[in-house]
C-alpha positions in Angstrom: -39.3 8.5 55.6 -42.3 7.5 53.9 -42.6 4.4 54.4 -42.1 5.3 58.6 -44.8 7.8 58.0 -47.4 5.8 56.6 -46.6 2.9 59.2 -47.7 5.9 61.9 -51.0 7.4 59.8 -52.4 3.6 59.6 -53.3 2.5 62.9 -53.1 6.3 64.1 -56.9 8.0 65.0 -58.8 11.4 65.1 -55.9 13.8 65.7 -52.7 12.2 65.4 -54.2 10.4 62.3 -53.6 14.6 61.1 -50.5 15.4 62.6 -48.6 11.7 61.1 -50.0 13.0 58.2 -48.7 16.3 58.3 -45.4 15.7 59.3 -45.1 13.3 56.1 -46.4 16.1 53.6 -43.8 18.9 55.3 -40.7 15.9 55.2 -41.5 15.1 51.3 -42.0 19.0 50.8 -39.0 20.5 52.5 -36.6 18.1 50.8 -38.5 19.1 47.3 -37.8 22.9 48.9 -34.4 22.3 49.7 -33.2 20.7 46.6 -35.4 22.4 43.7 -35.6 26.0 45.7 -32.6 26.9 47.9 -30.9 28.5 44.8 -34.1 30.4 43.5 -34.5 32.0 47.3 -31.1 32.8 47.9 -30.8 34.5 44.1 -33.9 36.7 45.7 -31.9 37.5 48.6 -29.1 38.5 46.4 -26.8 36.1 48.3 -23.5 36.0 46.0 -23.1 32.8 44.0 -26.1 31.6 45.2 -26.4 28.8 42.8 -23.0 27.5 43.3 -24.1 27.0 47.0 -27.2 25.4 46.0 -27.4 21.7 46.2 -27.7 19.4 43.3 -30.9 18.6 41.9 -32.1 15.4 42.3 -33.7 13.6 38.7 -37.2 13.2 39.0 -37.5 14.7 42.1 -40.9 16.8 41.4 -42.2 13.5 40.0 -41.7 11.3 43.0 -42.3 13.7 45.7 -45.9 14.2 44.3 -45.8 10.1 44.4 -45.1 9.6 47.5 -47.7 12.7 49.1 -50.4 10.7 46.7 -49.7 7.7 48.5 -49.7 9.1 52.6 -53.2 11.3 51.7 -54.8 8.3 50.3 -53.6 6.2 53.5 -54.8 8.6 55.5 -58.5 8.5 54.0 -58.2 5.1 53.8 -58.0 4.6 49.7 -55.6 2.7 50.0 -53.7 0.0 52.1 -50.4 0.6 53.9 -47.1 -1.1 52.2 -45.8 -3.4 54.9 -42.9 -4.3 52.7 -40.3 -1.4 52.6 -39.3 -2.8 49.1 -42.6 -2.7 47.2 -42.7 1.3 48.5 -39.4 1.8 47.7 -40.5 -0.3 44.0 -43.2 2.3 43.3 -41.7 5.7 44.3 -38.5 4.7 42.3 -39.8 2.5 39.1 -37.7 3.9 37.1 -39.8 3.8 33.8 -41.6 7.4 34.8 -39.1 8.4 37.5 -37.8 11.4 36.0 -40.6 12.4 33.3 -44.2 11.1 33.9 -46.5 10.1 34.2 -47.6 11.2 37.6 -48.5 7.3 39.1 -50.7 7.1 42.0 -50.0 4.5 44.4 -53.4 3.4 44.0 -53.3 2.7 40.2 -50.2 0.2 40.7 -51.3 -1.3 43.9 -51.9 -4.4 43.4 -49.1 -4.8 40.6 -46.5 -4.4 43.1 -47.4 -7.5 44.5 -49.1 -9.6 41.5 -48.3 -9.0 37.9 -48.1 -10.9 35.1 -47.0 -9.9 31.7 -47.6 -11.9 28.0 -46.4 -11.8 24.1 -49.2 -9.0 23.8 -48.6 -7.0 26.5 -44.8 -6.6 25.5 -45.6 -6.4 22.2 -47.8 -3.4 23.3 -45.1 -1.9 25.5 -42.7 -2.1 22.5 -44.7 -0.8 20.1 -45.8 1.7 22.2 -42.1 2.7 23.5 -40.8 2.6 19.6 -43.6 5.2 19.2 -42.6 8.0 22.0 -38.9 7.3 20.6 -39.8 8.0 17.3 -41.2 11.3 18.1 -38.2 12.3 20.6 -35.6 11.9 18.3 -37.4 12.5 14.8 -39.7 15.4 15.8 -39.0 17.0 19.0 -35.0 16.6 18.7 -35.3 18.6 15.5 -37.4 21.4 16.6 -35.3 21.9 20.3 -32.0 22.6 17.5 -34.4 25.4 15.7 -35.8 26.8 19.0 -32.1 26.8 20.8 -30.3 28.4 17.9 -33.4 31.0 17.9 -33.8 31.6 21.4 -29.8 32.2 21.8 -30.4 35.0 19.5 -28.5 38.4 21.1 -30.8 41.0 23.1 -32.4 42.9 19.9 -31.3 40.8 17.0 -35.1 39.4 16.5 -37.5 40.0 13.7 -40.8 38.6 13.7 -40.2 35.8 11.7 -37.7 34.2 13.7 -39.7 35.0 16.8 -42.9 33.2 15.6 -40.4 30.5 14.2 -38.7 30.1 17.9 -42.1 30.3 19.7 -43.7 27.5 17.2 -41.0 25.3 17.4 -40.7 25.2 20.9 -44.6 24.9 21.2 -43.6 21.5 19.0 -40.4 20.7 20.6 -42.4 20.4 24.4 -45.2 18.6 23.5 -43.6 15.6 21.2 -40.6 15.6 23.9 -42.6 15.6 26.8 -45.5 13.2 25.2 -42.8 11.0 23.5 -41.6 10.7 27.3 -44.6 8.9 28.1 -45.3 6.7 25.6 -41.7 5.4 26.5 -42.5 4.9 30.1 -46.2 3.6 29.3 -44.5 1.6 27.0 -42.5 0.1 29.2 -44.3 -0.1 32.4 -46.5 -2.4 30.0 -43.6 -4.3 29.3 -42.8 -5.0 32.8 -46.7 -5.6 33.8 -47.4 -2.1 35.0 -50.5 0.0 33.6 -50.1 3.4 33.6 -52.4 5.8 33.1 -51.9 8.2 29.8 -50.8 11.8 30.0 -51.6 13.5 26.8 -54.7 13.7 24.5 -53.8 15.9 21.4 -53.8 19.4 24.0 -53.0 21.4 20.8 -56.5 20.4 19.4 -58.0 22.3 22.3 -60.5 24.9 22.2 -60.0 26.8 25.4 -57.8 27.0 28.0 -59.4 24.5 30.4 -60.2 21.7 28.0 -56.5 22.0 27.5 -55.5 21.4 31.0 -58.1 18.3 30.1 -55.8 17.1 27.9 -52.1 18.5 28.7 -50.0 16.7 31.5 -53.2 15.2 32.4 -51.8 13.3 35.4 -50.5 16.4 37.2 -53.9 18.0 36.6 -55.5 15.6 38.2 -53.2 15.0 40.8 -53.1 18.9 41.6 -57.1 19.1 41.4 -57.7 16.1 44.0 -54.8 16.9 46.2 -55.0 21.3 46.2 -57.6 22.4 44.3 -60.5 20.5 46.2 -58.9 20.3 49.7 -58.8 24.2 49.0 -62.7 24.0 48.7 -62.7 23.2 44.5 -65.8 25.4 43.4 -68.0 24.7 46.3 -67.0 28.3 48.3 -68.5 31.1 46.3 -67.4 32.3 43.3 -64.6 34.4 44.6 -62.5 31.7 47.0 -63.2 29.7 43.6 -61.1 31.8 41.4 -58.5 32.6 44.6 -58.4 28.4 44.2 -57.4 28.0 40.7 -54.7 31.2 41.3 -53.4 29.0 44.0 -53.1 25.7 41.9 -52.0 27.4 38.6 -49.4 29.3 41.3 -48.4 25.9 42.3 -48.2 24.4 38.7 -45.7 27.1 37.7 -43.3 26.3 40.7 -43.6 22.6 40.7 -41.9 23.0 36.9 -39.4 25.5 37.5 -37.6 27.4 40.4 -37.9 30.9 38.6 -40.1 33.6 38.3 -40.9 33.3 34.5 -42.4 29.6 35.8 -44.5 31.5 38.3 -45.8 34.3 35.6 -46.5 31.0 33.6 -48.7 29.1 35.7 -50.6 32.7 36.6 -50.9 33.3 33.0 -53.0 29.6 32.6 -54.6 30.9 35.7 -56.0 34.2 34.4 -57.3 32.5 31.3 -59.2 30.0 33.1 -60.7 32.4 35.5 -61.3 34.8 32.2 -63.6 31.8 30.9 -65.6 31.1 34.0 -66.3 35.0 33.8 -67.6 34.8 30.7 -65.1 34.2 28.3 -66.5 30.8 27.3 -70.0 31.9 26.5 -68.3 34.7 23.9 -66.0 31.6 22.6 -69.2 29.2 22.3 -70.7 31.3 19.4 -68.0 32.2 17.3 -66.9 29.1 15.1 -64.6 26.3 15.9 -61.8 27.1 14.4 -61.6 31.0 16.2 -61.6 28.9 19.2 -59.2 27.0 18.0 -57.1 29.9 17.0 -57.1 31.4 20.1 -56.1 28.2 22.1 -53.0 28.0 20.3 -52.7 31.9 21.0 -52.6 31.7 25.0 -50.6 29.0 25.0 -47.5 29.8 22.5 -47.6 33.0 24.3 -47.4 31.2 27.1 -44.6 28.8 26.8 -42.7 31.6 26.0 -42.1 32.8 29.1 -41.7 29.2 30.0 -38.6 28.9 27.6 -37.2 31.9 27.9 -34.1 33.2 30.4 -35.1 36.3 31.8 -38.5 38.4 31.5 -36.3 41.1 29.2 -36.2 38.2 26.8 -39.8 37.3 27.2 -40.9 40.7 26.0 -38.6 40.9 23.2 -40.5 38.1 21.8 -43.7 39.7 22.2 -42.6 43.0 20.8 -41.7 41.1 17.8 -44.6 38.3 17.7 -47.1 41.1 18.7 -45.9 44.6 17.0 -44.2 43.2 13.9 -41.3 45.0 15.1 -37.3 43.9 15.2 -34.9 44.3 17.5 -32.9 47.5 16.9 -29.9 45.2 17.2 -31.5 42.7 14.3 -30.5 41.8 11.0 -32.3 40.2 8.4 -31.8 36.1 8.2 -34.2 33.9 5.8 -35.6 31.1 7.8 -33.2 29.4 6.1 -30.5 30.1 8.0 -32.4 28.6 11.1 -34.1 25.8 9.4 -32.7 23.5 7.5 -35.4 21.2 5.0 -35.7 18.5 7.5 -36.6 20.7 10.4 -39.4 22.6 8.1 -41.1 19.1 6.4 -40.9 18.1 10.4 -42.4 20.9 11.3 -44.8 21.2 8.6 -46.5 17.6 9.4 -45.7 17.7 13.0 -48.7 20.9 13.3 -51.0 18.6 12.0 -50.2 15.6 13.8 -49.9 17.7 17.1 -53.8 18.6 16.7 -55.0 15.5 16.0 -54.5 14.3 12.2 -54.7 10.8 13.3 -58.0 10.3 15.2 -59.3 12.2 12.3 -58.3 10.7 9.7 -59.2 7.2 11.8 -62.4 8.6 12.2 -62.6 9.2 8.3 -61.6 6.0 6.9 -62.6 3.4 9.7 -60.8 0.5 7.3 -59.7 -1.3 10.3 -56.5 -1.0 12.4 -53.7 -2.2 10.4 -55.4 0.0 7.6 -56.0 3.0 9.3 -51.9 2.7 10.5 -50.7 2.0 7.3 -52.9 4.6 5.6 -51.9 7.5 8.4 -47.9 6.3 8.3 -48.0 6.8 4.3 -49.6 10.3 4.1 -47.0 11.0 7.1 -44.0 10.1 4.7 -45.7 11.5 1.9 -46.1 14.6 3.5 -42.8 15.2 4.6 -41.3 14.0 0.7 -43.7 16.9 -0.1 -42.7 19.7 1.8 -39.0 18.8 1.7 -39.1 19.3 -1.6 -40.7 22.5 -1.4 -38.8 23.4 1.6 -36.7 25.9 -0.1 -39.3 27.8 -1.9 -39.4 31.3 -2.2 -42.6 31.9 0.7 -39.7 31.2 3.4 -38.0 34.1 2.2 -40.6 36.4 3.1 -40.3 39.2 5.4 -43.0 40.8 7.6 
């Protein structure tokens, strides 16, 4: 369908230029509707076993729809050149490296690769090291934390205390980032392997001070995909100050769907979106005096809150864990548990280096002791290990036996 579309947007002019283009955004978007959203709307219109009727999802599907629109808009304004070979578009919307998980690849950035690439010793050298990397973290970090967040997020309706909340919020805060970032080190990692370059999709987001220098550095290809392909068609910041903010609603709305067909997704990507309208108000300026670290702080605020609505099942469950996190309050149904019983002294020495790590212990301590790179790695990787020898150690002191 693509490929048809963009042979018909080429040699196309003035107004059919518009309509072959619009007929190949509403083809790649009603599949993407059909697949990811016919169970979500018929569970709105309360049609009985609406999910049973839905169809499967297809992997990656969000991934290489947004792919494939990247490719027909920059045909159509003439960024790019059409694919005459219905293999080497077929290659790039299905290279299976960052099919399912990211990065977002524009058919511009691989371009010329599809045709001519060439790959060396050091380049898969690169790509292994790289792929090693994002597997390490996977299975040694964010493997660890999803078992603490699962067992603390299948908690019954009123059996939490604020401990466990916190606990389940943080560890799924750690869990997303060194799954989803691990993800992309694999697939950089191996798209260098095979002669690809792709771009990179995280920059330490946790170290953040605001809400919109974390949407800098979070997902960073689907930020830039949705502000070049919504957020500026929509008229960016150039409209007044009100369509401005209507704008980033509209993306952020979008964000929240294109990761989930539910409504906690939605009040998720409106939740980023109030933020960053909050700052443009003003917000900022107020952040800009106080000190680092209170910026800091309240980064890591909005967004924990945040992806707890994006973890959790049902709104109900949502505000359980803010009347706990929040109010110091639990659950009428809860009884007392020492973290203990949810982590084990792997999952808190993890967790314990993986904070610092998340918010950028490396580039600082690269930036502290510039003793060249195979220095600087093995210094980082032995206060890593020495670190968690530390706190598993500790792990079963009597601090994680206190009670708010």
């Amino acid at each position: 369908m693509n490929y048809a579309a963009g042979r018909w947007i080429a040699p196309a002019q003035g107004r059919m230029r518009l309509i072959a283009l619009w007929a190949g955004i509403v083809g790649n978007l009603l599949l993407l509707a059909y697949f990811k959203y016919t169970g979500f709307l018929l569970g709105n219109l309360n049609v009985a076993h609406a999910q049973e009727i839905a169809p499967a999802l297809p992997i990656g599907i969000s991934f290489f729809t947004f792919q494939a629109l990247s490719y027909l808009v920059d045909l159509y304004f003439r960024r790019v050149a059409m694919q005459r070979n219905p293999f080497d578009l077929a290659l790039y919307i299905s290279l299976f490296p960052q099919l399912i998980a990211g990065p977002i690849v524009r058919y511009a950035e691989v371009e010329t690769a599809l045709k001519d690439r060439s790959t060396d010793r050091g380049d898969f050298s690169i790509g292994m090291e790289r792929f090693v990397r994002g597997l390490a973290k996977k299975t040694l970090i964010a493997d660890p934390m999803g078992l603490v967040a699962d067992q603390i997020y299948a908690i019954p309706a009123g059996g939490l205390t604020p401990e466990t909340a916190w606990a389940g919020a943080i560890a799924y805060s750690l869990q997303l980032y060194f799954d989803f970032s691990a993800y992309s080190d694999m697939a950089i990692g191996l798209g260098r392997i095979l002669g690809f370059r792709f771009p990179e999709n995280f920059n330490y987001p946790y170290a953040s001070t605001s809400v919109t220098e974390f949407w800098r550095r979070w997902h960073m290809t689907l930020s830039r995909w949705f502000r070049d392909y919504l957020y500026i068609p929509l008229g960016g910041n150039r409209t007044g100050a009100t369509r401005t903010y209507m704008n980033l609603l509209l993306v952020f709305l979008a964000t929240g769907l294109w990761h989930g067909a539910a409504w906690t997704f939605v009040a998720w990507g409106l939740w980023h979106g109030m933020f960053l309208i909050l700052e443009r108000l003003g917000l900022a300026r107020i952040l800009g005096a106080l000190p680092r670290a209170v910026n800091h702080a309240y980064l890591l605020v909005v967004v924990i809150t945040g992806w707890v609505l994006f973890r959790a099942g049902s709104f109900a469950q949502a505000l359980e864990f803010y009347h706990s996190m929040f109010l110091f309050r639990s659950g009428p149904e809860a009884v007392f548990h020492p973290l203990t019983r949810y982590l084990d002294a792997y999952a808190i020495a993890v967790a314990a280096v993986a904070i610092p790590v998340s918010v950028g212990l490396r580039p600082w301590l690269e930036r502290r002791f510039p003793l060249g790179t195979m220095a600087s790695e093995v210094r980082f990787w032995a206060l890593f290990g020495l670190a968690i020898l530390s706190v598993g150690a500790a792990s079963y002191s009597p601090f994680i036996y206190f009670r708010f």
